[in-house]
Backbone as CSV, one residue per row, in Angstrom:
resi,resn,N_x,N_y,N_z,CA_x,CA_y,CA_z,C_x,C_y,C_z
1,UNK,0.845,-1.168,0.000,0.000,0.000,0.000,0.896,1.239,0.000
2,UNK,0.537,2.340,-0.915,1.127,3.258,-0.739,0.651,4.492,-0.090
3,UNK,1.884,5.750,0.676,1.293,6.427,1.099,0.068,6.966,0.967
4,UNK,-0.862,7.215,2.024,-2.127,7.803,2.023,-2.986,8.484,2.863
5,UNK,-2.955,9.837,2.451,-3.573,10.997,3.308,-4.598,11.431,2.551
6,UNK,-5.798,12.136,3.532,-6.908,12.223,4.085,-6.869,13.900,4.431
7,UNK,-7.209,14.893,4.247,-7.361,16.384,4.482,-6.240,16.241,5.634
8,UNK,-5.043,15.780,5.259,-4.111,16.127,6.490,-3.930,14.884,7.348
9,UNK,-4.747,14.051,7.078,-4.541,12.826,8.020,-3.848,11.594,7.048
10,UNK,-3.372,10.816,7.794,-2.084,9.972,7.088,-1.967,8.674,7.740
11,UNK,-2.156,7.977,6.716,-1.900,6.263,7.579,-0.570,5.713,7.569
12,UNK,0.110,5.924,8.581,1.053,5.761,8.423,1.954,4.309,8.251
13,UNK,3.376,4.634,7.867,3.658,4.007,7.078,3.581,2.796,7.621
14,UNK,4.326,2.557,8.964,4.102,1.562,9.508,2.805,0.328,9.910
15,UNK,2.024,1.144,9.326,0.572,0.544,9.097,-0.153,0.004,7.826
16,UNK,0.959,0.461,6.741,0.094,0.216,5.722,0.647,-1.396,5.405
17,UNK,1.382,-2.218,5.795,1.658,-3.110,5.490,0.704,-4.269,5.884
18,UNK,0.271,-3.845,7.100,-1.112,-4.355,7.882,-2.084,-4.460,6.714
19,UNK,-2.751,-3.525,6.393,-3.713,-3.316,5.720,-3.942,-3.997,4.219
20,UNK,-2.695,-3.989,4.049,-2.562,-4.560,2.642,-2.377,-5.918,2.760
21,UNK,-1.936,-6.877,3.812,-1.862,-7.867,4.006,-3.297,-8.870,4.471
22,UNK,-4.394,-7.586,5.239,-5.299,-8.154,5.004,-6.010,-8.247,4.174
23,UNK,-6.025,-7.442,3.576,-7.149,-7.337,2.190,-6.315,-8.157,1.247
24,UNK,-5.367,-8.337,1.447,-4.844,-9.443,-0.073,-5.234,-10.757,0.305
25,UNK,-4.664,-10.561,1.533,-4.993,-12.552,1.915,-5.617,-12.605,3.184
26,UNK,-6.145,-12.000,3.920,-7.093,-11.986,4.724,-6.379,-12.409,6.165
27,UNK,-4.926,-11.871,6.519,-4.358,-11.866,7.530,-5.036,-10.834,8.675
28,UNK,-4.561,-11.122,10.045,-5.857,-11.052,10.951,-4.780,-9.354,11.073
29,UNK,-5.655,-8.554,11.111,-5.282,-7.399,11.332,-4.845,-6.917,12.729
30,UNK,-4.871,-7.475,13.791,-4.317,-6.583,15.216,-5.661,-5.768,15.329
31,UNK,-5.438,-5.304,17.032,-6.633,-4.928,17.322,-7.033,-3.608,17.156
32,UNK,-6.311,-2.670,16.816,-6.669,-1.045,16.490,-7.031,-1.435,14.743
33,UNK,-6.412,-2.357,13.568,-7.201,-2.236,13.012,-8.274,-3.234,12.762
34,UNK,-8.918,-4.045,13.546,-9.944,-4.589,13.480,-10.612,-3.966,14.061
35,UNK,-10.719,-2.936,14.952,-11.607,-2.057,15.513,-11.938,-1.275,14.297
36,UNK,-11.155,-0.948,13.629,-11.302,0.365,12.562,-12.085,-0.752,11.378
37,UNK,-11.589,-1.993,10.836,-12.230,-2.417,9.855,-13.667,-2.985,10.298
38,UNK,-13.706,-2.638,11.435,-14.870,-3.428,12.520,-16.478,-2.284,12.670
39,UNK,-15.566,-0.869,12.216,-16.693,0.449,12.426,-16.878,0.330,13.717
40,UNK,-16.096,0.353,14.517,-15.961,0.098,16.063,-15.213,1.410,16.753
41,UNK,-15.845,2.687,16.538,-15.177,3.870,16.816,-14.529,3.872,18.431
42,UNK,-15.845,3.431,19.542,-14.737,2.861,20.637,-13.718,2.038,20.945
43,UNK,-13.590,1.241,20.251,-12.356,0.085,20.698,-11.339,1.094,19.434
44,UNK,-11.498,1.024,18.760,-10.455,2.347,17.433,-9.726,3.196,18.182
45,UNK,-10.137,4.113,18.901,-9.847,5.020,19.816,-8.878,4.209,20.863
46,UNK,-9.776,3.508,21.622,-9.081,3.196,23.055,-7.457,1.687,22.373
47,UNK,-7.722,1.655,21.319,-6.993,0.373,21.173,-5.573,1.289,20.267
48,UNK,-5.742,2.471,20.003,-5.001,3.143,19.059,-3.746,3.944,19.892
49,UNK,-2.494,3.657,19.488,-1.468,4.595,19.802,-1.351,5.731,19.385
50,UNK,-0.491,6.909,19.908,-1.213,8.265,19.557,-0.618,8.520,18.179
51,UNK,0.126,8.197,17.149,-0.412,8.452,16.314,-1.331,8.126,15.220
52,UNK,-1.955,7.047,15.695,-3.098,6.566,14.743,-4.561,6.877,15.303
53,UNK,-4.745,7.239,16.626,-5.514,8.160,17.149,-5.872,9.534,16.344
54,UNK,-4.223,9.978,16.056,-4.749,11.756,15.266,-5.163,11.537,13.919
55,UNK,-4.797,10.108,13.371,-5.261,9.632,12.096,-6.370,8.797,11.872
56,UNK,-7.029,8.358,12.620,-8.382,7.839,12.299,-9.313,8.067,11.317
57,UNK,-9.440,9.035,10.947,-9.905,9.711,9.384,-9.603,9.270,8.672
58,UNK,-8.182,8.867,8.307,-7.172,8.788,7.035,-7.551,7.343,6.776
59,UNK,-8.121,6.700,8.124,-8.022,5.041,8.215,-9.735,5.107,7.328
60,UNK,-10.480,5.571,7.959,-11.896,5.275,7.570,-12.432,5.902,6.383
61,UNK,-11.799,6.890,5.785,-11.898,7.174,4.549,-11.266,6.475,3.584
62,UNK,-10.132,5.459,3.857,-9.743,4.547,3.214,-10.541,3.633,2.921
63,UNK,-10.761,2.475,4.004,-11.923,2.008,4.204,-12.830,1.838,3.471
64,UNK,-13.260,3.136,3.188,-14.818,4.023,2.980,-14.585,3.492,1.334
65,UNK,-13.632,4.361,0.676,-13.584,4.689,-0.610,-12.700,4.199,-1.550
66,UNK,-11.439,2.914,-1.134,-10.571,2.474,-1.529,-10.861,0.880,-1.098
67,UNK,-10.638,0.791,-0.180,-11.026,-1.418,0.273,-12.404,-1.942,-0.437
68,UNK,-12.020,-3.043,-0.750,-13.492,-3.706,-1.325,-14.972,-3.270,-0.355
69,UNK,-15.613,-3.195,-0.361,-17.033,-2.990,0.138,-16.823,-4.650,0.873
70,UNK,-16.966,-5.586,0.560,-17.315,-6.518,1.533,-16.301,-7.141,2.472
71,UNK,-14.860,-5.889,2.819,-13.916,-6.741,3.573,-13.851,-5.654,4.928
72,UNK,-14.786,-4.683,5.103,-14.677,-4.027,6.198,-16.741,-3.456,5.948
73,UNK,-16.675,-3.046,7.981,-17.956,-2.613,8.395,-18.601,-2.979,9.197
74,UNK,-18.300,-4.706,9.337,-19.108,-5.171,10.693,-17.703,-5.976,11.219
75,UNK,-17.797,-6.720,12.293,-17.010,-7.674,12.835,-17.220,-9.279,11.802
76,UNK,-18.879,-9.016,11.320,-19.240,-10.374,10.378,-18.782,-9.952,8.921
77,UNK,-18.777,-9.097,8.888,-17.607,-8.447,7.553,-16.223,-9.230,7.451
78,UNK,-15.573,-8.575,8.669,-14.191,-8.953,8.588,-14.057,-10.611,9.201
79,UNK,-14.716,-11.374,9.318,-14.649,-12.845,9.230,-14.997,-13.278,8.378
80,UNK,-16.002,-13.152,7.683,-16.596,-13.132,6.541,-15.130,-13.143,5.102
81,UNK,-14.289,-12.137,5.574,-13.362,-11.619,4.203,-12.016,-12.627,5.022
82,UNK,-11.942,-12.578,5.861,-10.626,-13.346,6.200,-10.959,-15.226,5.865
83,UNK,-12.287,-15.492,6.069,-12.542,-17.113,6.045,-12.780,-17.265,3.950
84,UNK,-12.893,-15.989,3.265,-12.792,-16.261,2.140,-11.228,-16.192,1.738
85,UNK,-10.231,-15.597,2.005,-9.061,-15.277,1.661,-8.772,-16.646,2.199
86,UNK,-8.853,-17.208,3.301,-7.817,-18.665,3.387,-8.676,-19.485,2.603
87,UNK,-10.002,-19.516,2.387,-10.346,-20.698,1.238,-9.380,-20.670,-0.124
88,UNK,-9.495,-19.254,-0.227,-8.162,-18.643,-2.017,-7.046,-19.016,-1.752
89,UNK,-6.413,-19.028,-0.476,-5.213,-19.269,-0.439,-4.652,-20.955,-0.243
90,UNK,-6.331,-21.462,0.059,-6.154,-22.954,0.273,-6.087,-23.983,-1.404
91,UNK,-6.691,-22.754,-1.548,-7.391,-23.420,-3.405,-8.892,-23.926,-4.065
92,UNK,-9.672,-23.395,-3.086,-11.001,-23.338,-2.523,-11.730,-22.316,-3.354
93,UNK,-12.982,-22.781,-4.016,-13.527,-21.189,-4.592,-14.310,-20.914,-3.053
């Protein structure tokens, strides 16, 4: 994933490797971003170090307007997209 900012907000770098690892193959994201791919604004917050706290925007407008529609939004979302990625990766349609 490459850099990506948000009216000033920025996912940083150290994060984007996360992100891209789940959405390719449905690796379990850690808990600030399964809160965030979860639409879980409290656990997002309380689970977030401070700088992904001042970036939370940058995360959910990603999200929003860049990730597939069916791999973030609920918690049954993101099981949902991780139990299809290991079927793909098993050889499974």
């Amino acid at each position: 994933m490459n850099k990506y900012e948000f009216f000033g907000f920025v996912i940083p770098e150290y994060m984007r490797d996360g992100i891209a690892m789940y959405i390719k193959y449905g690796v379990d994201p850690g808990s600030f971003l399964t809160a965030v791919i979860c639409n879980d604004l409290k656990n997002a917050v309380g689970q977030a170090d401070e700088i992904n706290l001042k970036n939370i925007p940058a995360y959910v407008n990603y999200f929003y307007n860049h990730a597939p529609i069916d791999c973030w939004g609920s918690k049954a979302a993101m099981n949902g997209w991780i139990g299809k990625k290991l079927q793909e990766r098993k050889g499974g349609d």
